[in-house]
PyMOL Python script that loads the backbone (N, CA, C, O; Angstrom):
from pymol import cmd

cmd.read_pdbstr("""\
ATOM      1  N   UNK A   1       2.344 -13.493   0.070  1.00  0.00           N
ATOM      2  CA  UNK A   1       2.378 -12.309   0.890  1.00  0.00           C
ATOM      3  C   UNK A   1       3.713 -11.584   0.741  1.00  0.00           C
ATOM      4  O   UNK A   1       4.571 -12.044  -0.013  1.00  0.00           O
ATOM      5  N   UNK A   2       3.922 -10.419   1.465  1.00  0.00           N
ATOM      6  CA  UNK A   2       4.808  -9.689   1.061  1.00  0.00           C
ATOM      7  C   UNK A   2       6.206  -9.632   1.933  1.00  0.00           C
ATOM      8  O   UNK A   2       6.340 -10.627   2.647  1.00  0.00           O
ATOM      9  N   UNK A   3       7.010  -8.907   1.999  1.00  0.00           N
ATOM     10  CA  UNK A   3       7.972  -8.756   2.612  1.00  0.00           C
ATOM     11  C   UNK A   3       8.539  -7.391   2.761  1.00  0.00           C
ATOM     12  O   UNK A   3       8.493  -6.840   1.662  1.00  0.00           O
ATOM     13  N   UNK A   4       9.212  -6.384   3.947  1.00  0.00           N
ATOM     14  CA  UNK A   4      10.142  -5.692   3.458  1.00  0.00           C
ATOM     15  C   UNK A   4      11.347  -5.929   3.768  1.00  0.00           C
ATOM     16  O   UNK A   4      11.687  -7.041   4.173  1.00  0.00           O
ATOM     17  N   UNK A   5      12.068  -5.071   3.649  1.00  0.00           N
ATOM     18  CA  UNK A   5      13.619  -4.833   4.474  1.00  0.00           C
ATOM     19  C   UNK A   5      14.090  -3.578   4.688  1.00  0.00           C
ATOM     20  O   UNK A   5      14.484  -2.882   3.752  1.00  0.00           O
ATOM     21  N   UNK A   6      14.096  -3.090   6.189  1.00  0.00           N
ATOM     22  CA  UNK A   6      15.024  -1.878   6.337  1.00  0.00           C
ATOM     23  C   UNK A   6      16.365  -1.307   6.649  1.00  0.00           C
ATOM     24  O   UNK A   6      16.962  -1.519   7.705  1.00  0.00           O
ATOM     25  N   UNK A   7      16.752  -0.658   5.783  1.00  0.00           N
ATOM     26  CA  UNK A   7      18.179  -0.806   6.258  1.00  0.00           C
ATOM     27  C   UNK A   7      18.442   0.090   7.503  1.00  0.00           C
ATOM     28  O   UNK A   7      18.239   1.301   7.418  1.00  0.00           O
ATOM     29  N   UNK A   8      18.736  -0.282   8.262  1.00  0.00           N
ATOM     30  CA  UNK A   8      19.214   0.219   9.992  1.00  0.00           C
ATOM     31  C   UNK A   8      19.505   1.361   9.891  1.00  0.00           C
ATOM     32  O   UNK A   8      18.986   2.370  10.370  1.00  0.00           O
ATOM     33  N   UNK A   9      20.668   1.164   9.020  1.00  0.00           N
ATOM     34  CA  UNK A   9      22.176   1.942   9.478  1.00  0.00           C
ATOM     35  C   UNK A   9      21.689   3.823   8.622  1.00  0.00           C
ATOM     36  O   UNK A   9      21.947   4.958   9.024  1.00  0.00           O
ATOM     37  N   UNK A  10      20.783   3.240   7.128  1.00  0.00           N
ATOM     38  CA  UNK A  10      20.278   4.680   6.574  1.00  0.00           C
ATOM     39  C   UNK A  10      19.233   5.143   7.428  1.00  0.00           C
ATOM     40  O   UNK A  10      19.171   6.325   7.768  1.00  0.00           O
ATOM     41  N   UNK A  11      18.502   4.378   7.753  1.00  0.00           N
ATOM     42  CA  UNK A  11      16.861   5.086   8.303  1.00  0.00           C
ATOM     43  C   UNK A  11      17.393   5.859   9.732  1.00  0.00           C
ATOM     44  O   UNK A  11      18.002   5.348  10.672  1.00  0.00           O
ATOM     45  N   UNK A  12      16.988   7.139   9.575  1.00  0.00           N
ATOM     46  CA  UNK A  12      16.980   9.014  10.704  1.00  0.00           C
ATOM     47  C   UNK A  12      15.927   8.654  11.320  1.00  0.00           C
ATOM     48  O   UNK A  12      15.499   9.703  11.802  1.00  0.00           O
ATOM     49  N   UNK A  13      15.039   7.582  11.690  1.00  0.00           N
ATOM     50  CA  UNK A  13      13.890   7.820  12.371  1.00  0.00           C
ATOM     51  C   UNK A  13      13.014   8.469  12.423  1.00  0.00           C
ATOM     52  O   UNK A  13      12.527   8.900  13.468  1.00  0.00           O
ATOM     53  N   UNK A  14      12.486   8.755  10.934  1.00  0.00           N
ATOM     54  CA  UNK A  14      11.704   9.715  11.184  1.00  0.00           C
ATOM     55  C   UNK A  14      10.183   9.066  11.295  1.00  0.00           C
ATOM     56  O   UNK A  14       9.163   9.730  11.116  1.00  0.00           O
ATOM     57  N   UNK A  15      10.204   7.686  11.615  1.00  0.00           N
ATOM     58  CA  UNK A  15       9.032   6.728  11.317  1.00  0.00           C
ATOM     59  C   UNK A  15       7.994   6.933  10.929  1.00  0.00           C
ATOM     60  O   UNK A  15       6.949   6.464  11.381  1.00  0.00           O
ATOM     61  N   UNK A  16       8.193   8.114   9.480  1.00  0.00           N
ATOM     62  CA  UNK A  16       6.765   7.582   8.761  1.00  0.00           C
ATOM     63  C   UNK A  16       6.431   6.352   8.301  1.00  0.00           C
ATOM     64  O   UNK A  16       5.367   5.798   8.576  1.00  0.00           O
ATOM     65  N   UNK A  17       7.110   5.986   7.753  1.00  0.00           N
ATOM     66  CA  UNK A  17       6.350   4.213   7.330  1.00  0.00           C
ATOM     67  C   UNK A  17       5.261   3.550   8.346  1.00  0.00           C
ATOM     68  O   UNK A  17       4.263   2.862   8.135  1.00  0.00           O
ATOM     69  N   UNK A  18       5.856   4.033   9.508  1.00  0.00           N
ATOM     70  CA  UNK A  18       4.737   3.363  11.019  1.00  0.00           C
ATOM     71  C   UNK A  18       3.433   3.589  10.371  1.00  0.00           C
ATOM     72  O   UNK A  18       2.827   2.644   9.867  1.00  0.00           O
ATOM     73  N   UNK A  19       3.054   4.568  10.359  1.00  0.00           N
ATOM     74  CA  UNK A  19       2.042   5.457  10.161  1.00  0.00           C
ATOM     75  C   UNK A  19       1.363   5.001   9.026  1.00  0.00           C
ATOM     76  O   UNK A  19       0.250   4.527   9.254  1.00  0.00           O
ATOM     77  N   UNK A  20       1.750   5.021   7.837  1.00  0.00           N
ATOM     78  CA  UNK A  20       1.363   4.427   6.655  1.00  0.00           C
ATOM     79  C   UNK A  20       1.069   3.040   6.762  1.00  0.00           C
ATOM     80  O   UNK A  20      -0.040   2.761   6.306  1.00  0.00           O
ATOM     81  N   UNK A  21       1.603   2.252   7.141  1.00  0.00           N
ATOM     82  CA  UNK A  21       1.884   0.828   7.144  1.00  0.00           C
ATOM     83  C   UNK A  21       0.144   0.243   7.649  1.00  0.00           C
ATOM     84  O   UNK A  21      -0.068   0.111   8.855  1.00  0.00           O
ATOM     85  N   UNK A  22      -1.004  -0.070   6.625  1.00  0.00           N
ATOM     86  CA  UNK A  22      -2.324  -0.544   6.557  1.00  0.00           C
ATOM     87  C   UNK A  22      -1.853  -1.976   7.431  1.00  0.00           C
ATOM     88  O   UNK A  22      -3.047  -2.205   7.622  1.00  0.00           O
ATOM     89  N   UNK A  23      -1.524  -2.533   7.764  1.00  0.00           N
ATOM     90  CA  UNK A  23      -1.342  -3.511   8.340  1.00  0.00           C
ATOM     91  C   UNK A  23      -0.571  -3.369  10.173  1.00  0.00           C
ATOM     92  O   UNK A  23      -0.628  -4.131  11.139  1.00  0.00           O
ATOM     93  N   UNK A  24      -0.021  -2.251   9.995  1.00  0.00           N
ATOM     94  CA  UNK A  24       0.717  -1.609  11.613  1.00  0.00           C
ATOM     95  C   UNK A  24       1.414  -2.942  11.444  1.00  0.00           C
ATOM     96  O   UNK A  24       0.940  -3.885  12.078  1.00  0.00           O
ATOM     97  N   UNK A  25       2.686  -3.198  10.527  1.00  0.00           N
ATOM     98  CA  UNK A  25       4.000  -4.403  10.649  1.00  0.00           C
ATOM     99  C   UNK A  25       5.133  -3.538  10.621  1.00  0.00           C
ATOM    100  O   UNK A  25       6.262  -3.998  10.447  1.00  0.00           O
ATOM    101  N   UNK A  26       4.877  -2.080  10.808  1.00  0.00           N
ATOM    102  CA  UNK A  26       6.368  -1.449  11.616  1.00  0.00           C
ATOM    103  C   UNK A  26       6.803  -1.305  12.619  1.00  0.00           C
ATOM    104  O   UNK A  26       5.737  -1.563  13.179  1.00  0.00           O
ATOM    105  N   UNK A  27       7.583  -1.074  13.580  1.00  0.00           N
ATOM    106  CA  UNK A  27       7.964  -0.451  14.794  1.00  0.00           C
ATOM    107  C   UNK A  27       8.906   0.614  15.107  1.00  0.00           C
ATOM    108  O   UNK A  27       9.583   1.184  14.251  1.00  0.00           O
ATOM    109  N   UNK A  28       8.928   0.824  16.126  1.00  0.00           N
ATOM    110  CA  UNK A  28      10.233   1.669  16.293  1.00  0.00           C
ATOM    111  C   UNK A  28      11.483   0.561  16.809  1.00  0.00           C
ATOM    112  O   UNK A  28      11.275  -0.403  17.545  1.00  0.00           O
ATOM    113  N   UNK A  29      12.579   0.881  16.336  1.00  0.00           N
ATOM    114  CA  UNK A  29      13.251  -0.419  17.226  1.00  0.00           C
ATOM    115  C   UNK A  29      13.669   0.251  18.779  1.00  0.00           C
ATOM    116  O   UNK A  29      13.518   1.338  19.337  1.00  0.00           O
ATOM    117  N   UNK A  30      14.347  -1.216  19.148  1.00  0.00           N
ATOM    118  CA  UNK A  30      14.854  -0.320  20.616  1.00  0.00           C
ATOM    119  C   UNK A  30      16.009  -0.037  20.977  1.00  0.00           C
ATOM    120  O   UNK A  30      16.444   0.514  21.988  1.00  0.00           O
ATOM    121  N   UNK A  31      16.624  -0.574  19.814  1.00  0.00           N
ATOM    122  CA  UNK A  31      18.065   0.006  19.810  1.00  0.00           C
ATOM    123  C   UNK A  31      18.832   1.502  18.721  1.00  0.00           C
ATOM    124  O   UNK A  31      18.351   2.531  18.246  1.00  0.00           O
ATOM    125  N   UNK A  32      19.894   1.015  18.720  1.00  0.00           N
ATOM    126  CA  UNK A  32      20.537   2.388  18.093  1.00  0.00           C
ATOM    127  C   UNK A  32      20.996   2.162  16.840  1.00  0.00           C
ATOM    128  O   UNK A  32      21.576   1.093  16.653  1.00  0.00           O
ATOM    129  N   UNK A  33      20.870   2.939  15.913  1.00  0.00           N
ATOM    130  CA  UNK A  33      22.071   2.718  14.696  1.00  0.00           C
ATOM    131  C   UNK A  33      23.027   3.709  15.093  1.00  0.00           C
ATOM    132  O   UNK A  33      22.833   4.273  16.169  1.00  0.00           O
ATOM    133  N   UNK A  34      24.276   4.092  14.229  1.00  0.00           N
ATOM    134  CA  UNK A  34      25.186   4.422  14.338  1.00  0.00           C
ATOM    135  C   UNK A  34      25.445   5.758  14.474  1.00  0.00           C
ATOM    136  O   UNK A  34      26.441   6.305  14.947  1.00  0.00           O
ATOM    137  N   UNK A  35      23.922   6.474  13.770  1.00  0.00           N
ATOM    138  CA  UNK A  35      23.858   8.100  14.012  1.00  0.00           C
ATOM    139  C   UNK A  35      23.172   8.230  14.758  1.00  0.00           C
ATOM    140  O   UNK A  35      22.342   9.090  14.464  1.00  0.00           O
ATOM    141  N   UNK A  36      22.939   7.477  16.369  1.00  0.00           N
ATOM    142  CA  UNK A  36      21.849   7.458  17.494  1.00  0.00           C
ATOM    143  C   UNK A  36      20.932   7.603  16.940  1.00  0.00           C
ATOM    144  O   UNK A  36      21.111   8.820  16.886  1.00  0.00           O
ATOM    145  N   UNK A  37      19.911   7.461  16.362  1.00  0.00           N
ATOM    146  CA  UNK A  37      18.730   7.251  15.870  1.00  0.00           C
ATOM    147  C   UNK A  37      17.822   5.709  16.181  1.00  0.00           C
ATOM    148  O   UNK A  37      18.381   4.646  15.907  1.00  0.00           O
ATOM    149  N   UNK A  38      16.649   5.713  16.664  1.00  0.00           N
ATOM    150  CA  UNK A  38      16.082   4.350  16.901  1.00  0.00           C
ATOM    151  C   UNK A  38      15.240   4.080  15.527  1.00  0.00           C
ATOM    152  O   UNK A  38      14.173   4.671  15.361  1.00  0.00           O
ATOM    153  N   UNK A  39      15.717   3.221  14.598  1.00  0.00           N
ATOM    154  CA  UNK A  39      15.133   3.146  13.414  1.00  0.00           C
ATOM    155  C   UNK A  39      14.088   2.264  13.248  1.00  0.00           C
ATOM    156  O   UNK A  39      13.742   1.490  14.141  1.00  0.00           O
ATOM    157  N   UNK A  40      13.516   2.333  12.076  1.00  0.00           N
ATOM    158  CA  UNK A  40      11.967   1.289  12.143  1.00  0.00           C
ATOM    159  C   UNK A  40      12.677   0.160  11.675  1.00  0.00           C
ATOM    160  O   UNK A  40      13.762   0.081  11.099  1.00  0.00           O
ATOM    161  N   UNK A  41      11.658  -0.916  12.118  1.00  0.00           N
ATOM    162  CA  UNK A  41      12.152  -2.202  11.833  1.00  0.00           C
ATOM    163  C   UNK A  41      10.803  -2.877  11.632  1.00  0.00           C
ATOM    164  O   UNK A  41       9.763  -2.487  12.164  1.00  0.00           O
ATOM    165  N   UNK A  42      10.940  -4.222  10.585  1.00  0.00           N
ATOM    166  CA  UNK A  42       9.443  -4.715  10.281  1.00  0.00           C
ATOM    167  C   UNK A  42       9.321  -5.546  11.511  1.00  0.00           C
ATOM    168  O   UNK A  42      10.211  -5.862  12.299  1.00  0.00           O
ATOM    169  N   UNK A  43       7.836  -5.891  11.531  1.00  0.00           N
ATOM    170  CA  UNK A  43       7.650  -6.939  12.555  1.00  0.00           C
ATOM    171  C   UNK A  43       7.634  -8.438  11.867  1.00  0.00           C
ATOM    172  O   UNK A  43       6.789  -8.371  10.974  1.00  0.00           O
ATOM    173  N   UNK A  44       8.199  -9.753  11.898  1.00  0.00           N
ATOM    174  CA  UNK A  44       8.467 -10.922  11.271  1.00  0.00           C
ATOM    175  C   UNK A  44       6.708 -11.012  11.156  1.00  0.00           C
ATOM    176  O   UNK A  44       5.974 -10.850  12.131  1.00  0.00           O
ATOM    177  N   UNK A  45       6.245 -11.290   9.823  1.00  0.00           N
ATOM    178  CA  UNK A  45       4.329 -11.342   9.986  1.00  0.00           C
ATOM    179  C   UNK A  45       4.211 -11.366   8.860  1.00  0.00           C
ATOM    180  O   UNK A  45       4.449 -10.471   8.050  1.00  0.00           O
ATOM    181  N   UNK A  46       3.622 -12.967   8.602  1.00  0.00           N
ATOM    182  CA  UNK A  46       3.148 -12.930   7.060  1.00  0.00           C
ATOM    183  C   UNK A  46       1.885 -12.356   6.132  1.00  0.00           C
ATOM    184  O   UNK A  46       1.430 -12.528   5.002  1.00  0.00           O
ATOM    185  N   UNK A  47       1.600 -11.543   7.359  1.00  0.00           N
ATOM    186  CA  UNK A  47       0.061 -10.556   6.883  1.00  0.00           C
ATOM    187  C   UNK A  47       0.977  -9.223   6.378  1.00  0.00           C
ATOM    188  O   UNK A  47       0.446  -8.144   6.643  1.00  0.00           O
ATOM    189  N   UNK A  48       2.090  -9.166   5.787  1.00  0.00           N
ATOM    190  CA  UNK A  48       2.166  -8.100   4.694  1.00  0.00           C
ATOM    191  C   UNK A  48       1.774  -8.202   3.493  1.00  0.00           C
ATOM    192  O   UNK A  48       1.988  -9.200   2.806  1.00  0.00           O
ATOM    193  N   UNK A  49       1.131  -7.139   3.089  1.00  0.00           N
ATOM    194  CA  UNK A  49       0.571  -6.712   1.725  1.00  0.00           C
ATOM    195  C   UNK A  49       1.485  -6.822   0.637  1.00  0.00           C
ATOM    196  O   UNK A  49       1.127  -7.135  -0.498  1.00  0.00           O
ATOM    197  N   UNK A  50       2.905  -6.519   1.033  1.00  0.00           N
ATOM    198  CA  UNK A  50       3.508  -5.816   0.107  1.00  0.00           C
ATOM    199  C   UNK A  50       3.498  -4.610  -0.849  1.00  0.00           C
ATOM    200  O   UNK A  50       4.350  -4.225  -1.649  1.00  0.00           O
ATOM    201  N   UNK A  51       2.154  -4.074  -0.498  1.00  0.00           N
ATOM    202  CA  UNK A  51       1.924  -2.273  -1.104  1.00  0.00           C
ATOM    203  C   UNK A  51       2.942  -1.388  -1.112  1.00  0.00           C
ATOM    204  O   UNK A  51       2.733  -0.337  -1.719  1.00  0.00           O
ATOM    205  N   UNK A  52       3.622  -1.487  -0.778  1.00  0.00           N
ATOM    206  CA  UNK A  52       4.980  -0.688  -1.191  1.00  0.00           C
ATOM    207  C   UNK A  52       4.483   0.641  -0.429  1.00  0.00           C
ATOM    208  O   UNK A  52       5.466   1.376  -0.334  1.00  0.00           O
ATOM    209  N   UNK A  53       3.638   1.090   0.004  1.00  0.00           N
ATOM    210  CA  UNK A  53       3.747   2.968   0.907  1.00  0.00           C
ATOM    211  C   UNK A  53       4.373   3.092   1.978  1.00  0.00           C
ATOM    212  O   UNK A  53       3.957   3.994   2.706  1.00  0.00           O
ATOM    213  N   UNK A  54       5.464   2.346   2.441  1.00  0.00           N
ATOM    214  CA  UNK A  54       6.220   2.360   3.509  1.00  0.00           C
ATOM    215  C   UNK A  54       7.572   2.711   2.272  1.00  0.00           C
ATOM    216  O   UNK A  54       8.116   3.815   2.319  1.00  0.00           O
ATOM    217  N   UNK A  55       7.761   2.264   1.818  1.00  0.00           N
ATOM    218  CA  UNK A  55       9.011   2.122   0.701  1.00  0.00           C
ATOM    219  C   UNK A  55       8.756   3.887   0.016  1.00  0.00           C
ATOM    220  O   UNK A  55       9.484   4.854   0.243  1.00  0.00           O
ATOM    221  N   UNK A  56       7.457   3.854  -0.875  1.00  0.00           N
ATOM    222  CA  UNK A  56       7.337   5.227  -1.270  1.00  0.00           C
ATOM    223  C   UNK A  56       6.937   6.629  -0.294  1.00  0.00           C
ATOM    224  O   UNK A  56       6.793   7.791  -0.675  1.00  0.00           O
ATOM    225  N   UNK A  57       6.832   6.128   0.925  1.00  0.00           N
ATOM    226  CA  UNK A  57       7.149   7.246   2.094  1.00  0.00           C
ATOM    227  C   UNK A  57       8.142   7.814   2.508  1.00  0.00           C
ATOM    228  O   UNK A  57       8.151   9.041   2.603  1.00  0.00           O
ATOM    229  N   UNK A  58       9.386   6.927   2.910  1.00  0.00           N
ATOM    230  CA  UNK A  58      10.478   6.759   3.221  1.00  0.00           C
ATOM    231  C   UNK A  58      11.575   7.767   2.476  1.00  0.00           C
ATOM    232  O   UNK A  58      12.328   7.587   1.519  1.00  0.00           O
ATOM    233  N   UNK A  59      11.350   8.798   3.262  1.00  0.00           N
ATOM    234  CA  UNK A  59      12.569   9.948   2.347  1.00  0.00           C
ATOM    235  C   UNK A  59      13.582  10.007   2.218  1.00  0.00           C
ATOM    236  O   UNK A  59      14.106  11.043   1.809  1.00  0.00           O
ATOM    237  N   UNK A  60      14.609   8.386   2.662  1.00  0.00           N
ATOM    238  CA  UNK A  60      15.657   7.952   2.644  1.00  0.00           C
ATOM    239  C   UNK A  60      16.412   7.009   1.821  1.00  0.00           C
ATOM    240  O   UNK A  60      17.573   6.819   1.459  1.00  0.00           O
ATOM    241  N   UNK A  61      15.070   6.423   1.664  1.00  0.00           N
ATOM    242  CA  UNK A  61      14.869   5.004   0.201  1.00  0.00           C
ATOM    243  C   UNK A  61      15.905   4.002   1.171  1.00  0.00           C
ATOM    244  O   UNK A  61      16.938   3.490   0.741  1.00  0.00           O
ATOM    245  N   UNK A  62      15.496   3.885   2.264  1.00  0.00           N
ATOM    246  CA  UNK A  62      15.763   2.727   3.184  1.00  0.00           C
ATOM    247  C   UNK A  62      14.454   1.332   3.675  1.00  0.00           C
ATOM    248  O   UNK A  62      14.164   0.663   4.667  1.00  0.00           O
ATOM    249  N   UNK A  63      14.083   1.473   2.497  1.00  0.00           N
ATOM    250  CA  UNK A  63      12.828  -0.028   2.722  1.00  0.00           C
ATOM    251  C   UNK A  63      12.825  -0.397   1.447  1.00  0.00           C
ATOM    252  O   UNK A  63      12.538   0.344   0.506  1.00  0.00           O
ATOM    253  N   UNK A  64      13.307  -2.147   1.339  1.00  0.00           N
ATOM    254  CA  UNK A  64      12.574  -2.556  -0.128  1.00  0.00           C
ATOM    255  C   UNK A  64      11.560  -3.510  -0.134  1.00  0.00           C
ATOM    256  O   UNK A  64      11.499  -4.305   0.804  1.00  0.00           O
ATOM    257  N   UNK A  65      10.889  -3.548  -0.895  1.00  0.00           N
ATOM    258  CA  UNK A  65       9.740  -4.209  -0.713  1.00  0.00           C
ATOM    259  C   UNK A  65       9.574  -4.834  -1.791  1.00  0.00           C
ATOM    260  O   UNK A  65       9.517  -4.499  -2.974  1.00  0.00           O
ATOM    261  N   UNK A  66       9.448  -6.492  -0.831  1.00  0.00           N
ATOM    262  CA  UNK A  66       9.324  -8.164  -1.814  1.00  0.00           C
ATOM    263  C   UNK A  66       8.348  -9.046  -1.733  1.00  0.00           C
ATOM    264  O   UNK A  66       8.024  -9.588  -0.676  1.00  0.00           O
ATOM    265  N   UNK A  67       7.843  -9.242  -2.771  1.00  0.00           N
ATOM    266  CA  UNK A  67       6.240  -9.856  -2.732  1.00  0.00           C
ATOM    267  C   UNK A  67       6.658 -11.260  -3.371  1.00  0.00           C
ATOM    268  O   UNK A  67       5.805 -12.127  -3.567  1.00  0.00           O
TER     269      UNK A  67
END
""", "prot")
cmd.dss("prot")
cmd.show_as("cartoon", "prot")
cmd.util.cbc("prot")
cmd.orient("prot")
């Protein structure tokens, strides 16, 4: 199964990946990064695909994705 990783500190919140994400293993977080923004964060869940459309959504290139 798959994996991602987001980086906090780049992702503006604009949480498309949520949206995309065939499995719903994104969230919003509930805290802050550093440019006040509440960024997405994966949910720990070994039902990822690893499809990568959270990664090729992401207009920041703040998700990598490991299968």
């Amino acid at each position: 199964m798959g994996k991602i990783k987001i980086d906090a500190e780049k992702c503006k919140g604009c949480l498309l990946c949520i949206n995309v994400c065939p499995k719903r293993l994104i969230r919003e977080s509930k805290g802050l990064n550093s440019y006040g923004a509440k960024p997405a964060e994966f949910k720990e869940d070994s039902s990822c695909l690893g499809c990568g459309l959270c990664a090729i959504i992401c207009p920041d290139c703040c998700i990598e994705v490991y299968k």
